[in-house]
Phi, psi and omega in degrees: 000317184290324169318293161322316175265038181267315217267304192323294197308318159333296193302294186321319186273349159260348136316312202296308178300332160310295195328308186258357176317295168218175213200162169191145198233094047253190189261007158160146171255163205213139164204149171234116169024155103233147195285136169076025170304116176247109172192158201247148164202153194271140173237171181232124169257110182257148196248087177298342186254013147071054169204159173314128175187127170290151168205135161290141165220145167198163149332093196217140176121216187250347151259027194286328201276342179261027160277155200185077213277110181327292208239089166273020153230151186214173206233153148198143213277189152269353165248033156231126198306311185221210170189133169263141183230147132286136154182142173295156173213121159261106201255167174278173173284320165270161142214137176314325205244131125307172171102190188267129155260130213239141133241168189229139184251113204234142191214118196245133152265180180242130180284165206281137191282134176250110155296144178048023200218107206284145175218144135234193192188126177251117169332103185256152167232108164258175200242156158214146184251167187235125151245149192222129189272110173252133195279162202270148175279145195084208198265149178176119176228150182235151169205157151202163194303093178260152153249167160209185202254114231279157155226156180279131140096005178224134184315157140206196183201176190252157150229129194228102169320125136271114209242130157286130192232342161289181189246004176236172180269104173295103172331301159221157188209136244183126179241125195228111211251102170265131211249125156257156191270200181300324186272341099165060182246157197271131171247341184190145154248138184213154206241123147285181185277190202242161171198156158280142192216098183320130149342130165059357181264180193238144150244178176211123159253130198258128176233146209238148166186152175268110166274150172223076190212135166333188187250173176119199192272128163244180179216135170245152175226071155334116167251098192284079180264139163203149195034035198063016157225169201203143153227168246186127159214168167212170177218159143297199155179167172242155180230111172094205204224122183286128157192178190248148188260181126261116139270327158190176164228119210212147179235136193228153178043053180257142165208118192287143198117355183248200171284108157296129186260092178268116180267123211244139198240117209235120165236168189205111208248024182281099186291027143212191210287156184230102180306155174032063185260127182233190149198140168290139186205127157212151192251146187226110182302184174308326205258016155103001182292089220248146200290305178177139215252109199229151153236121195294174202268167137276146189193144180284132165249096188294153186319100175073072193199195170179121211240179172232156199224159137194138206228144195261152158222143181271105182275356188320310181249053182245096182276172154324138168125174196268133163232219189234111149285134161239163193245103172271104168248146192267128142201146169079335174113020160293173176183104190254123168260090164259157214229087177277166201242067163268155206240137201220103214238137190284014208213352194189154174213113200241145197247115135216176206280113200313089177128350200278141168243175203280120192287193185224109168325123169309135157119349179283109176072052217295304172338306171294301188307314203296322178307309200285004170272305192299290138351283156312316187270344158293339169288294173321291203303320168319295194294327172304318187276341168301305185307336186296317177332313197275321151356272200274011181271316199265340139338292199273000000 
């Protein structure tokens, strides 16, 4: 048995090393039909692994017989960087099928032969694909659909690739997008501008949008109308930024020296469920010392929603005074950190948010407010006997 995943990991580590050996570029060329079309086009075979090595190239697909490769076997020392191949492509006057026709020009290295000796050797083959458009008669047009990932409440826009594929000149085109949420309910529609679009020729159609939609996963569905027909793509796309909120932290029933319960409140403004939501939580004094390290249970947090999380601390060797809680919560393969300020008291621990300053519940520290009343009606009174001052200096 140990033999065996012996032999796998080998096999695995000589794949893993092909994988970057060689390479070509570019990874494909687009062409559209004219009949008995004669053209060359160039490929680059890059040698990534800086060694000697033959490579094969050859032909595959449905457009294989009309390829037509100079040089199919090349030499490429280690100290050359690349090797330029050449091959022809000879089209017929005709093809039966419209639509796109595809071949892939393919470059194998061939691996070094071992005498008396067991080897192995994994073949890696990269590609460059060739499409060749044959236009559909009449009107016919494909698109497709770009997104990108919207913020709320700030413009951005779709874009809709259009490739005329037809042998006639489309009047007019138009794109019309309707965006749905998870549940698949339509939350919004936007229009791009309208254009003409030549035989065999391309546009890009623009549709401008605000979203003023919660944050989370959406889906657009493009709709192409032209010259009374239409065609259709779609995508996904995000609105805003997944992450999760602490709306607070709070310890109830505290006496130092026991167990601190912190319940820690999680929100989630995200328009669908957020799974395994866990958070790492240590409390640390000023001087960096840290106290103690918990990791929280897990729990699912539903859309537009809010869970409790809770970590425990042993106050047993613990005294008065401020320290740092920090909270790491994981979901999804995220990670949100925030850093609280808590104040520890023999009767209470009250948390806020690091730079924050820690409020005071009513009915709590009647000694403090009342000194900050005090405080107060004295500065008012100060500031009132300057002005009389300035008043009456200025009188005289």
């Amino acid at each position: 048995m140990k033999i065996k995943i012996i032999l796998i990991m080998i096999l695995i580590a000589l794949f893993a090393n092909q994988c970057y050996a060689i390479g070509i570029a570019p990874s494909h060329y687009d062409v559209v039909f004219q009949p008995n079309l004669e053209k060359s086009f160039q490929l680059k075979i890059m040698n990534n692994a800086n060694k000697d090595m033959d490579v094969i190239i050859y032909a595959e697909g449905d457009l294989a017989q009309y390829i037509t490769i100079n040089n199919p076997k090349i030499s490429i020392a280690k100290d050359e960087e690349f090797k330029i191949i050449n091959y022809n492509l000879n089209l017929p006057s005709n093809f039966e099928r419209q639509g796109v026709h595809e071949a892939k020009v393919v470059a194998v290295e061939i691996p070094e032969e071992s005498k008396g000796e067991t080897s192995f050797s994994a073949n890696l083959a990269v590609a460059s694909k060739l499409k060749v458009t044959i236009p559909y008669k009449g009107k016919y047009a494909e698109i497709k659909l770009f997104v990108t990932n919207f913020k709320q409440n700030e413009q951005s826009n779709f874009a809709v690739e259009v490739k005329n594929l037809g042998t006639e000149d489309i009047i007019e085109a138009y794109a019309i997008i309707n965006i749905y949420d998870p549940s698949n309910n339509k939350v919004a529609t936007v229009t791009s501008n309208r254009a003409e679009i030549a035989s065999k020729g391309k546009e890009i159609l623009i549709a401008n949008w605000i979203p003023n939609v919660n944050s989370g996963n959406y889906r657009a569905v493009a709709t192409l109308m032209y010259d009374n027909l239409n065609t259709q793509d779609e995508k996904p796309f995000t609105v805003g930024t997944l992450t999760l909120d602490i709306l607070s932290i709070t310890v109830d029933s505290f006496k130092l020296g026991g167990i601190a319960k912190f319940d820690i409140i999680v929100e989630n403004n995200w328009n669908e469920d957020i799974p395994n939501v866990f958070a790492e939580t240590s409390v640390k004094d000023e001087k960096g010392k840290t106290y103690t390290q918990f990791k929280t249970a897990s729990v699912d947090i539903p859309s537009f929603n809010s869970q409790e999380l809770n970590a425990y601390w042993d106050t047993a060797k613990v005294t008065p005074g401020s320290y740092k809680l920090n909270v790491e919560l994981n979901y999804l393969g995220r990670k949100t950190e925030k850093i609280f300020d808590i104040m520890v008291d023999y009767d209470k621990i009250k948390a806020s948010l690091a730079g924050h300053v820690i409020g005071i519940k009513e009915g709590e520290s009647p000694e403090i407010m009342k000194a900050i009343y005090i405080l107060i009606f004295l500065v008012i009174t100060l500031i009132v006997f300057n002005v009389f001052i300035y008043f009456k200096k200025l009188k005289k």
